[in-house]
mmCIF file of the N, C-alpha and C atoms, coordinates in Angstrom:
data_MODEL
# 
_entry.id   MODEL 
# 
loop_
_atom_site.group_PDB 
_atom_site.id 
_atom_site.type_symbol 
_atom_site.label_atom_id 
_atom_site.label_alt_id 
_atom_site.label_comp_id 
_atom_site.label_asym_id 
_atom_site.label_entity_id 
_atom_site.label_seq_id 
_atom_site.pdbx_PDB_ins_code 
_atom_site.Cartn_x 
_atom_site.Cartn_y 
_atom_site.Cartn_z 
_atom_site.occupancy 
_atom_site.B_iso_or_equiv 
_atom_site.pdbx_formal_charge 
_atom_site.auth_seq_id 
_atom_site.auth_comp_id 
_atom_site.auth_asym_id 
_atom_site.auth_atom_id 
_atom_site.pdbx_PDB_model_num 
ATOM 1   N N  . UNK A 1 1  ? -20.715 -51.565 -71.319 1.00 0.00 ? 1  UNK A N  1 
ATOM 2   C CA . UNK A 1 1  ? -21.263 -51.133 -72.588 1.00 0.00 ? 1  UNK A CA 1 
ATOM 3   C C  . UNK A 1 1  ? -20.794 -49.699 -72.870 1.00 0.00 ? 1  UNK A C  1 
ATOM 4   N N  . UNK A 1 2  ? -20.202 -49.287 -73.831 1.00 0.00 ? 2  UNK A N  1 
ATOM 5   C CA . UNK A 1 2  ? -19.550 -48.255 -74.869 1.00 0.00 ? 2  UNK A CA 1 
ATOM 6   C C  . UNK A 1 2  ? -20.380 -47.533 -75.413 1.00 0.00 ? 2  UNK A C  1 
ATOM 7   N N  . UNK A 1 3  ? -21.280 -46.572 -75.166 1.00 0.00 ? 3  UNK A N  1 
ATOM 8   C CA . UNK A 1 3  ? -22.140 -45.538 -76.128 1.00 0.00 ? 3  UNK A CA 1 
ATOM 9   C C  . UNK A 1 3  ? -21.243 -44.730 -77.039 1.00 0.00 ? 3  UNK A C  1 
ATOM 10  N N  . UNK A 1 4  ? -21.486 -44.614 -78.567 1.00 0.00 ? 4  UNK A N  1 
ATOM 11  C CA . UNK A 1 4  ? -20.905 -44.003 -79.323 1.00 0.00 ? 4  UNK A CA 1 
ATOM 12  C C  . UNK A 1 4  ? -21.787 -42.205 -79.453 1.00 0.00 ? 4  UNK A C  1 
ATOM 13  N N  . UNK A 1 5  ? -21.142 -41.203 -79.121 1.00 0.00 ? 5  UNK A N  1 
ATOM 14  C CA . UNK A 1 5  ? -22.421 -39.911 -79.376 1.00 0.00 ? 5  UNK A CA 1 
ATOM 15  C C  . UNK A 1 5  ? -21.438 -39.289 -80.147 1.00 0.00 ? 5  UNK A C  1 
ATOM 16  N N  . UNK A 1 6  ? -22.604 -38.723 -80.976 1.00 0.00 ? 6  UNK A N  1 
ATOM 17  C CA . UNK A 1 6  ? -22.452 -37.509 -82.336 1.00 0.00 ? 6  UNK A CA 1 
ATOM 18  C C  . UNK A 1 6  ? -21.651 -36.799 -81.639 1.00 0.00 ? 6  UNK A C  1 
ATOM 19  N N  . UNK A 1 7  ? -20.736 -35.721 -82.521 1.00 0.00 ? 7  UNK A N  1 
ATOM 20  C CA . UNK A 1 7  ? -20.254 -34.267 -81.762 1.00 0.00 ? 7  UNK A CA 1 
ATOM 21  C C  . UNK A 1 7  ? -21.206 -33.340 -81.327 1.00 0.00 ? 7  UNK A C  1 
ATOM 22  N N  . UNK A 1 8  ? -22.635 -33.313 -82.095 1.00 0.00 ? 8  UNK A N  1 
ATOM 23  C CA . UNK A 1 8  ? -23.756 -32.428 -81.744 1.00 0.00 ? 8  UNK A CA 1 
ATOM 24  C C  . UNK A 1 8  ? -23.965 -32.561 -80.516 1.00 0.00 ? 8  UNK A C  1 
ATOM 25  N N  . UNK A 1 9  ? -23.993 -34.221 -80.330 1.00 0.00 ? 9  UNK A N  1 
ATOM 26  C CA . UNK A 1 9  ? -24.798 -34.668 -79.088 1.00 0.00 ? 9  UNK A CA 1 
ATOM 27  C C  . UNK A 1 9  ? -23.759 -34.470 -77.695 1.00 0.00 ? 9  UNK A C  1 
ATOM 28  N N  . UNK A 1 10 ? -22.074 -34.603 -78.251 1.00 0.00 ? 10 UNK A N  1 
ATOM 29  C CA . UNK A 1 10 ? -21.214 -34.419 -77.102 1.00 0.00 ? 10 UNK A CA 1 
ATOM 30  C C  . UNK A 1 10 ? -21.251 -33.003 -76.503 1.00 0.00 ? 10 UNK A C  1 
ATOM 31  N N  . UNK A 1 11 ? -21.676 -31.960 -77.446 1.00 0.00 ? 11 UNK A N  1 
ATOM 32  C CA . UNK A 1 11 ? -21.389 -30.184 -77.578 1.00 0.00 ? 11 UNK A CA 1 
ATOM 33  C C  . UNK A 1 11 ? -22.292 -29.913 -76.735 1.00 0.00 ? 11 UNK A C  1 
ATOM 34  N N  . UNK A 1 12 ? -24.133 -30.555 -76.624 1.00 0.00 ? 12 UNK A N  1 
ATOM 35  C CA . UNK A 1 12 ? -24.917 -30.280 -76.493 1.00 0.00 ? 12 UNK A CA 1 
ATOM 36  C C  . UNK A 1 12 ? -24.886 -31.039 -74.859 1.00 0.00 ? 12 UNK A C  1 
ATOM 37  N N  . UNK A 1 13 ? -24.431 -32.080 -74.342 1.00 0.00 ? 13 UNK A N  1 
ATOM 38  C CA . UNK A 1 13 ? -23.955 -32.755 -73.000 1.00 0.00 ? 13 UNK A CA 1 
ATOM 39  C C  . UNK A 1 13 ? -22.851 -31.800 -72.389 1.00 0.00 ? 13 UNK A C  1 
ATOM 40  N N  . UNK A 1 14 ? -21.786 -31.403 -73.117 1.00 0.00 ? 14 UNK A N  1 
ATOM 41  C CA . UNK A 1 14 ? -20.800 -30.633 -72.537 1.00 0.00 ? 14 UNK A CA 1 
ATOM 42  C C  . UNK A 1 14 ? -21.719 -28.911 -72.091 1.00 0.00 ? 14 UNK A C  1 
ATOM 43  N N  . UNK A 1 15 ? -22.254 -28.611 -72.858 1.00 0.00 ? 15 UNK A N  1 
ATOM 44  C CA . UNK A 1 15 ? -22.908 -27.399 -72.159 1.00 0.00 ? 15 UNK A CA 1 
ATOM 45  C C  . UNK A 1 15 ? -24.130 -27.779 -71.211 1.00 0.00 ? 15 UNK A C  1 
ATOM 46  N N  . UNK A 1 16 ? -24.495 -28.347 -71.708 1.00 0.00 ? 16 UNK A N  1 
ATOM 47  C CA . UNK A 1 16 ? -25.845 -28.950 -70.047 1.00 0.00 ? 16 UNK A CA 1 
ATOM 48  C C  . UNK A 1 16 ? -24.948 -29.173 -68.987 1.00 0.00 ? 16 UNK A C  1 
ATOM 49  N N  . UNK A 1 17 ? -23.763 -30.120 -69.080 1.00 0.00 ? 17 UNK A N  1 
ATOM 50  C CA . UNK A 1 17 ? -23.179 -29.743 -67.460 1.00 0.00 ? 17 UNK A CA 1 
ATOM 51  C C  . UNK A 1 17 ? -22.180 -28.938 -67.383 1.00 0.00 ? 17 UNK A C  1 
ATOM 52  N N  . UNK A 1 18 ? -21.770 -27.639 -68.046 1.00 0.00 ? 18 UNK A N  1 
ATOM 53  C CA . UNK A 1 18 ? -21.415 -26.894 -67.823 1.00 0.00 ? 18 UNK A CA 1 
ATOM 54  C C  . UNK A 1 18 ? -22.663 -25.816 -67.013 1.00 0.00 ? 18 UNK A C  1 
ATOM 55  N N  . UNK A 1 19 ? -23.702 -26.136 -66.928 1.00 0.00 ? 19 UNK A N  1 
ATOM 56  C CA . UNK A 1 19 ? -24.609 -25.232 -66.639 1.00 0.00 ? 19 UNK A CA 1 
ATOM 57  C C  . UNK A 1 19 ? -25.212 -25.927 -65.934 1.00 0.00 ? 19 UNK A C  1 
ATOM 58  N N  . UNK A 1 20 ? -25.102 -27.098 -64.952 1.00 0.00 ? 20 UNK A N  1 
ATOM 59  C CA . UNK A 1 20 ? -24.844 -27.752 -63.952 1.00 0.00 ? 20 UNK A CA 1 
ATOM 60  C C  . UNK A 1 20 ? -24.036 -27.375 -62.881 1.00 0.00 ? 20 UNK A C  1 
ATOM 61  N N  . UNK A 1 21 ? -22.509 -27.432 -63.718 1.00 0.00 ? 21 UNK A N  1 
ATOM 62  C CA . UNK A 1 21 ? -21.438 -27.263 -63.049 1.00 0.00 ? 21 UNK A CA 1 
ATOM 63  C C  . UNK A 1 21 ? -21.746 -25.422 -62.220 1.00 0.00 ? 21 UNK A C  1 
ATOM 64  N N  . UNK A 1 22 ? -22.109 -24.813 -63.153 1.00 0.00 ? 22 UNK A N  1 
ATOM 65  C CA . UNK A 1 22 ? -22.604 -23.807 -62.832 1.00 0.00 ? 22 UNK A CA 1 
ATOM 66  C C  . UNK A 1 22 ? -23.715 -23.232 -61.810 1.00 0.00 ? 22 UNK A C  1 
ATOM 67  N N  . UNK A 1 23 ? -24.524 -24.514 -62.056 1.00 0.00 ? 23 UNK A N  1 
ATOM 68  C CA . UNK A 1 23 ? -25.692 -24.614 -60.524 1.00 0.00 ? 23 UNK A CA 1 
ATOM 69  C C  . UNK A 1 23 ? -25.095 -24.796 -59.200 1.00 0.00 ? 23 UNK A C  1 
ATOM 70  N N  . UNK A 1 24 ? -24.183 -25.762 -59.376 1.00 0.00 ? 24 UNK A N  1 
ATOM 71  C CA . UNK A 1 24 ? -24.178 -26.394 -58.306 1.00 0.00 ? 24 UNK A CA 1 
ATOM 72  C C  . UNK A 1 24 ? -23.055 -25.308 -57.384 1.00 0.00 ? 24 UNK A C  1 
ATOM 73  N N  . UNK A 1 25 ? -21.907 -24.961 -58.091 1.00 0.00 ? 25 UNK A N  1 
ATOM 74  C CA . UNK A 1 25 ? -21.502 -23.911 -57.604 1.00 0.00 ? 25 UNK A CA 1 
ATOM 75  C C  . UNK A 1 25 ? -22.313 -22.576 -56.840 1.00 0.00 ? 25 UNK A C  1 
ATOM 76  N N  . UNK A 1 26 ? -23.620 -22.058 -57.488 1.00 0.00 ? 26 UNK A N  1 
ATOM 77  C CA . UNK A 1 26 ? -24.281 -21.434 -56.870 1.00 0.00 ? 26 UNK A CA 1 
ATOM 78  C C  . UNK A 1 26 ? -25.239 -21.829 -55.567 1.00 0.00 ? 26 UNK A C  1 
ATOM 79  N N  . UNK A 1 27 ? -25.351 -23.211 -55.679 1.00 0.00 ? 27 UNK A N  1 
ATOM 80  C CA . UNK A 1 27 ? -25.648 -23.687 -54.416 1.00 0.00 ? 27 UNK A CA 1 
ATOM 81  C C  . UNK A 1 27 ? -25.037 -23.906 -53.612 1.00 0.00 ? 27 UNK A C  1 
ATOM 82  N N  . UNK A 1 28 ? -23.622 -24.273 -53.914 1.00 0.00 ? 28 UNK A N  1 
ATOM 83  C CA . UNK A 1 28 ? -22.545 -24.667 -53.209 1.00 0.00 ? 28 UNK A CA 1 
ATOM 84  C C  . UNK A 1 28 ? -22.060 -22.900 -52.355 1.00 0.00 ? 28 UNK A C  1 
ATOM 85  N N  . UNK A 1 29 ? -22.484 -21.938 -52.952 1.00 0.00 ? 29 UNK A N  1 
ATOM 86  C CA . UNK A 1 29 ? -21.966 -20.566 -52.107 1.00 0.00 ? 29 UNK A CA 1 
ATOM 87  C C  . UNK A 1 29 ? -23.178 -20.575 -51.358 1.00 0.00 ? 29 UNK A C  1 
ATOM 88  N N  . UNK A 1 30 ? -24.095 -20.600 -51.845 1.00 0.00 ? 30 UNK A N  1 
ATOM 89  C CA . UNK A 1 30 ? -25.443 -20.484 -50.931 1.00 0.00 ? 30 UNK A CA 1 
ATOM 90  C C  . UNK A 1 30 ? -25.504 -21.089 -49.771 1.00 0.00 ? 30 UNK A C  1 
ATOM 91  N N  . UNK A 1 31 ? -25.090 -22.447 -49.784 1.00 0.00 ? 31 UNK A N  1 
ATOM 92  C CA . UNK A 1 31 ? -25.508 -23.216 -48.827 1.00 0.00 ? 31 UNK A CA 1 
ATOM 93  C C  . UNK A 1 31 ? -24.090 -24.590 -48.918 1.00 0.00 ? 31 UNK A C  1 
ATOM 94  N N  . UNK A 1 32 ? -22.965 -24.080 -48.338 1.00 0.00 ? 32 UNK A N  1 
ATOM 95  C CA . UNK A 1 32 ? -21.746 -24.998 -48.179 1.00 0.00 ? 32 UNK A CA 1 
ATOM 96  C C  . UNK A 1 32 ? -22.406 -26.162 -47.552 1.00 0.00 ? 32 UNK A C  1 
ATOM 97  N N  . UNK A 1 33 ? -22.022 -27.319 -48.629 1.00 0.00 ? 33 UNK A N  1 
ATOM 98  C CA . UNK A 1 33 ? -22.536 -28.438 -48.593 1.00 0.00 ? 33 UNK A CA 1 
ATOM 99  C C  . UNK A 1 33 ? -21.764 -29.128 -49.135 1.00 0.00 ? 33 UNK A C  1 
ATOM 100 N N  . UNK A 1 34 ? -20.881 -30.184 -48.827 1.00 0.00 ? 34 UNK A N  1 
ATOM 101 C CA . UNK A 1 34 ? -20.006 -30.953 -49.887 1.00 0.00 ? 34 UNK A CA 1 
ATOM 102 C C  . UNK A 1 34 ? -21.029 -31.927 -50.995 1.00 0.00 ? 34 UNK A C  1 
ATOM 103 N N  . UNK A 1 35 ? -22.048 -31.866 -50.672 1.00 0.00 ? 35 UNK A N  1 
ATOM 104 C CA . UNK A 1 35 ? -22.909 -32.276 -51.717 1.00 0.00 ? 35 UNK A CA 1 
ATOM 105 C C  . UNK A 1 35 ? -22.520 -31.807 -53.034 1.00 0.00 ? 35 UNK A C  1 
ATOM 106 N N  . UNK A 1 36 ? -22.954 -30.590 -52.912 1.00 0.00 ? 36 UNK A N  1 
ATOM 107 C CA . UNK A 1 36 ? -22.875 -29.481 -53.981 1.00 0.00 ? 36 UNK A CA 1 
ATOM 108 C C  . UNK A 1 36 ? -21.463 -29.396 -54.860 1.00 0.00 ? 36 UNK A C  1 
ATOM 109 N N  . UNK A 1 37 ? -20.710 -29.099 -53.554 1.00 0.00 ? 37 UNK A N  1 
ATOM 110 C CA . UNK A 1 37 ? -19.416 -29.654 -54.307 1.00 0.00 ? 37 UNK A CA 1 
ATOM 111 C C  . UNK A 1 37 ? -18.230 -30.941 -55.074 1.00 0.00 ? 37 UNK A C  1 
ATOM 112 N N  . UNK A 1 38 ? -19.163 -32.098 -54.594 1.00 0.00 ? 38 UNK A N  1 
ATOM 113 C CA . UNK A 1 38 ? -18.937 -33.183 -55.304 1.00 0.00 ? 38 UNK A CA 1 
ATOM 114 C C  . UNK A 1 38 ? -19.488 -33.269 -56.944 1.00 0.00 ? 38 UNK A C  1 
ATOM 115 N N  . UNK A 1 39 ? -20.468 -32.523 -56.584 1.00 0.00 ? 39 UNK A N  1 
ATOM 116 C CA . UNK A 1 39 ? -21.657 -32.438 -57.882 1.00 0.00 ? 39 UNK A CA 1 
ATOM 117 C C  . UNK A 1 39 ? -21.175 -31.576 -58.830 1.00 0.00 ? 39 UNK A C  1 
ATOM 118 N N  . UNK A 1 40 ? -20.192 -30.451 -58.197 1.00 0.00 ? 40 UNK A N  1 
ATOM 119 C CA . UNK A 1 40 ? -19.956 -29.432 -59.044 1.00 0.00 ? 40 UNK A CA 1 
ATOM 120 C C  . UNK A 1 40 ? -18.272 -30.341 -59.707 1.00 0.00 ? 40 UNK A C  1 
ATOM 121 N N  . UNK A 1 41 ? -17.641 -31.054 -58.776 1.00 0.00 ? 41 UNK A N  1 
ATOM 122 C CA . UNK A 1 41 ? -16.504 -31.400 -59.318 1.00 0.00 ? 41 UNK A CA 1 
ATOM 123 C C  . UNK A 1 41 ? -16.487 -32.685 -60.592 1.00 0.00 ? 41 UNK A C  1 
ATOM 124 N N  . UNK A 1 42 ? -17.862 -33.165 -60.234 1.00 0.00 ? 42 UNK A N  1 
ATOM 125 C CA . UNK A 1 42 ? -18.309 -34.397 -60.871 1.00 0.00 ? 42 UNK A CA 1 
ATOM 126 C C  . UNK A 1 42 ? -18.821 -33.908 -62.550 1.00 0.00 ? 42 UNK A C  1 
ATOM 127 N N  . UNK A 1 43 ? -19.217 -33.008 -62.588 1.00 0.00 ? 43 UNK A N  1 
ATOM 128 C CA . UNK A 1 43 ? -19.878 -31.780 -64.127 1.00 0.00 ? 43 UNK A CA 1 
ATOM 129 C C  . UNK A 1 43 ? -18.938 -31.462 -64.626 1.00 0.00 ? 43 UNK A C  1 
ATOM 130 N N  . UNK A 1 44 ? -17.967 -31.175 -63.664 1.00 0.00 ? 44 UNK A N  1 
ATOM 131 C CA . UNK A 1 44 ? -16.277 -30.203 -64.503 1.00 0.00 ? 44 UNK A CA 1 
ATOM 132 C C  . UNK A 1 44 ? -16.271 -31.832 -64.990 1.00 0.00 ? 44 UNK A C  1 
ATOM 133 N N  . UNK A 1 45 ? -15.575 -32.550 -64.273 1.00 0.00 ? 45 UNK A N  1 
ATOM 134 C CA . UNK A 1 45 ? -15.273 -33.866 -65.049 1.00 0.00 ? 45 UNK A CA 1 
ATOM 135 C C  . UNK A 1 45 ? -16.124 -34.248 -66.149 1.00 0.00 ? 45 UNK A C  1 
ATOM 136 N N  . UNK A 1 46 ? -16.932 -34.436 -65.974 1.00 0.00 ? 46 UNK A N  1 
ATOM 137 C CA . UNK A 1 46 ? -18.040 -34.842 -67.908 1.00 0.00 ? 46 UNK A CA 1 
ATOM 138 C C  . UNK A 1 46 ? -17.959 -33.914 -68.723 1.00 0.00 ? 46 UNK A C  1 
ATOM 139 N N  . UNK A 1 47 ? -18.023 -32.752 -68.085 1.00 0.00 ? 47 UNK A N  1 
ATOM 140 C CA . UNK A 1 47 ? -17.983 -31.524 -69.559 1.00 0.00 ? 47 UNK A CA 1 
ATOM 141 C C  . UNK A 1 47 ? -16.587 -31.670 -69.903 1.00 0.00 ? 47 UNK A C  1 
ATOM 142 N N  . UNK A 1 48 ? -15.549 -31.735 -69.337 1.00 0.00 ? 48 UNK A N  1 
ATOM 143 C CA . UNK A 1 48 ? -13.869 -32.422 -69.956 1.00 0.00 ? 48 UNK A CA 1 
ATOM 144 C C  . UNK A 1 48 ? -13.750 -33.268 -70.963 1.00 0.00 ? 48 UNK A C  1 
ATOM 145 N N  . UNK A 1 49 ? -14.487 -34.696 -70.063 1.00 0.00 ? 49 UNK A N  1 
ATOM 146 C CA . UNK A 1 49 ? -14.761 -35.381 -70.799 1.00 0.00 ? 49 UNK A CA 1 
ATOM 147 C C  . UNK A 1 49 ? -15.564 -35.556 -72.395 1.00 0.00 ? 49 UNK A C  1 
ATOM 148 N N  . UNK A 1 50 ? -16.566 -34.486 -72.288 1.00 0.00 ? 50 UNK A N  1 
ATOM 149 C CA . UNK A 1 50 ? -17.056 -34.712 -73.621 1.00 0.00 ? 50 UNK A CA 1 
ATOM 150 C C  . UNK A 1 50 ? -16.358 -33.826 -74.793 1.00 0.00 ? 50 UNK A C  1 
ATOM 151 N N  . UNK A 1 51 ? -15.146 -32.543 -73.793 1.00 0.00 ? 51 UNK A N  1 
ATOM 152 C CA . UNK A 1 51 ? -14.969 -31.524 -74.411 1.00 0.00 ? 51 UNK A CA 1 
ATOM 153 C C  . UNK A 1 51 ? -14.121 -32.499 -75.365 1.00 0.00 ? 51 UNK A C  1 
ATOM 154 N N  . UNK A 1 52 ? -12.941 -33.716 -74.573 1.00 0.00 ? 52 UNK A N  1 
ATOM 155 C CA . UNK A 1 52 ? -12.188 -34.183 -75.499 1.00 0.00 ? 52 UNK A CA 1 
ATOM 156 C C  . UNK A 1 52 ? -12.386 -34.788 -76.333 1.00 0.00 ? 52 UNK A C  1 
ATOM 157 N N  . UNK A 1 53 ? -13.808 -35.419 -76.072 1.00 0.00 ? 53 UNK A N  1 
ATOM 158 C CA . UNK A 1 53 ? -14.556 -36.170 -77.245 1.00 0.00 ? 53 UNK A CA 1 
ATOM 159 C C  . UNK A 1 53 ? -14.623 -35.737 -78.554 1.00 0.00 ? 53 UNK A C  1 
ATOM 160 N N  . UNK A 1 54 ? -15.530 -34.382 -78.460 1.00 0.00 ? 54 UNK A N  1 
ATOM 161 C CA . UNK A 1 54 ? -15.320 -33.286 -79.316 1.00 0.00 ? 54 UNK A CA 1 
ATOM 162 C C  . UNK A 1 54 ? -13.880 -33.182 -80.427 1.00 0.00 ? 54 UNK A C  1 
ATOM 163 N N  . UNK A 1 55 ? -13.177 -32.797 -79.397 1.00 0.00 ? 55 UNK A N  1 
ATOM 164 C CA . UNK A 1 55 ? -11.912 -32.700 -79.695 1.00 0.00 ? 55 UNK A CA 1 
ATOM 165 C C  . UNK A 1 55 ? -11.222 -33.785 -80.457 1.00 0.00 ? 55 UNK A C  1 
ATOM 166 N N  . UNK A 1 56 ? -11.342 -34.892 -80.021 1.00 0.00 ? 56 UNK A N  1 
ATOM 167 C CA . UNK A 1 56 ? -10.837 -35.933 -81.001 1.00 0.00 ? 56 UNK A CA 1 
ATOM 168 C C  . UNK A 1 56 ? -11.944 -36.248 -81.894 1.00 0.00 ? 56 UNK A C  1 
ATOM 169 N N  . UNK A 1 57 ? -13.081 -36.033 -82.480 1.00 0.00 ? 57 UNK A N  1 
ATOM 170 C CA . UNK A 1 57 ? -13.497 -35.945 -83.348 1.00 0.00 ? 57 UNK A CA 1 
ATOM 171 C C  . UNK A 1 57 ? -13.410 -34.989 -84.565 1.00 0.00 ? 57 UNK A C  1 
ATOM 172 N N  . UNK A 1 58 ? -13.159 -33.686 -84.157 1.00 0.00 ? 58 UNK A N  1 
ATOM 173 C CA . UNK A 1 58 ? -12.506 -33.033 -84.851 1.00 0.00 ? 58 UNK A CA 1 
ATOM 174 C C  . UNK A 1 58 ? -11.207 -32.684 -85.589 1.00 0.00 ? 58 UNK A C  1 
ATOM 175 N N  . UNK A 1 59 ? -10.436 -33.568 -85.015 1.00 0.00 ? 59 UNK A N  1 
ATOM 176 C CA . UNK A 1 59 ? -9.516  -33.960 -84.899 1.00 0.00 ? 59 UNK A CA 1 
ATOM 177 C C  . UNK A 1 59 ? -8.926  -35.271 -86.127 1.00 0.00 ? 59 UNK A C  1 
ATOM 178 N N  . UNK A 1 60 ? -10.260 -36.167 -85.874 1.00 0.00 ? 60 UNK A N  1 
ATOM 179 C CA . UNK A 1 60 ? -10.660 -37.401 -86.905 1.00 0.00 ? 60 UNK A CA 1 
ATOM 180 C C  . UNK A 1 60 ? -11.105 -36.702 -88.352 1.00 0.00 ? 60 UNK A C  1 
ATOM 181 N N  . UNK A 1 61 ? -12.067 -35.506 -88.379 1.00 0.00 ? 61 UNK A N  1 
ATOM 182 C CA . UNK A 1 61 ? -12.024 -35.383 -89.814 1.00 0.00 ? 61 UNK A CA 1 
ATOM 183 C C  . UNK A 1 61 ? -11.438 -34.786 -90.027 1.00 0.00 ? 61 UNK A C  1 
ATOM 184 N N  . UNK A 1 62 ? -10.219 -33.869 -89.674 1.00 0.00 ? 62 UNK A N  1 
ATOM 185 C CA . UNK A 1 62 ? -9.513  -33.456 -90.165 1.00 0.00 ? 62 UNK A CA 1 
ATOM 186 C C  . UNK A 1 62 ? -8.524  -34.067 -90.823 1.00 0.00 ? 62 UNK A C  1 
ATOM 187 N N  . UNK A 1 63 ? -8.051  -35.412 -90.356 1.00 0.00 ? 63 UNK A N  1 
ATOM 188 C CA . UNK A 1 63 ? -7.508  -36.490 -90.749 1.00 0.00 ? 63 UNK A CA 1 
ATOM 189 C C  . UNK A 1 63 ? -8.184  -37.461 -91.870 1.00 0.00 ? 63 UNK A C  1 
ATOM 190 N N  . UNK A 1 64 ? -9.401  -37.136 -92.061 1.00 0.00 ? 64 UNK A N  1 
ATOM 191 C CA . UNK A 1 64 ? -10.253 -37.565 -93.116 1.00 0.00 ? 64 UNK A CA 1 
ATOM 192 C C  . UNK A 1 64 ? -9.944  -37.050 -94.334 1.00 0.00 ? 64 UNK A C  1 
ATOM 193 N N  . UNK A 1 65 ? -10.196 -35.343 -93.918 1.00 0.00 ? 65 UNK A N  1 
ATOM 194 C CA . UNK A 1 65 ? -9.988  -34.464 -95.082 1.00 0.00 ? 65 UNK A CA 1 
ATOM 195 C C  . UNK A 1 65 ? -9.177  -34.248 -95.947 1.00 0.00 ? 65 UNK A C  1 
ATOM 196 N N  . UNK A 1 66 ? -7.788  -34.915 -95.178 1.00 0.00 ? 66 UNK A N  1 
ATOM 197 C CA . UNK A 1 66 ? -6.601  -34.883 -95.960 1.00 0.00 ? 66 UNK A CA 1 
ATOM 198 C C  . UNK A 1 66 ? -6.779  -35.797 -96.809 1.00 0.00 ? 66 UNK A C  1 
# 
């Protein structure tokens, strides 16, 4: 199953795990754990992911606009 999300909603996912990605790194110095660092590599990946989302949506109305 395919969830379709707003750009609000991708902008607003891409900074929650950017500030994830950001936790986990601070746990990950605190306390070296490959936990932490799976978790932190796993956040970079979704916030990418939604960044391009973003990105090709913006992308789409601009192609609208014309």
């Amino acid at each position: 199953m395919r969830v379709q999300l707003t750009k609000t909603e991708c902008i607003w996912l891409a900074e929650l795990a950017k500030k994830e990605k950001e936790n986990a790194a601070a746990l990950h110095e605190a306390c070296p754990n490959r936990l932490f660092l799976l978790r932190q590599e796993n956040m970079e990946a979704l916030e990418s992911k939604l960044n391009g989302a973003v990105q090709r949506e913006i992308q789409r109305e601009r192609s609208d606009d014309r």
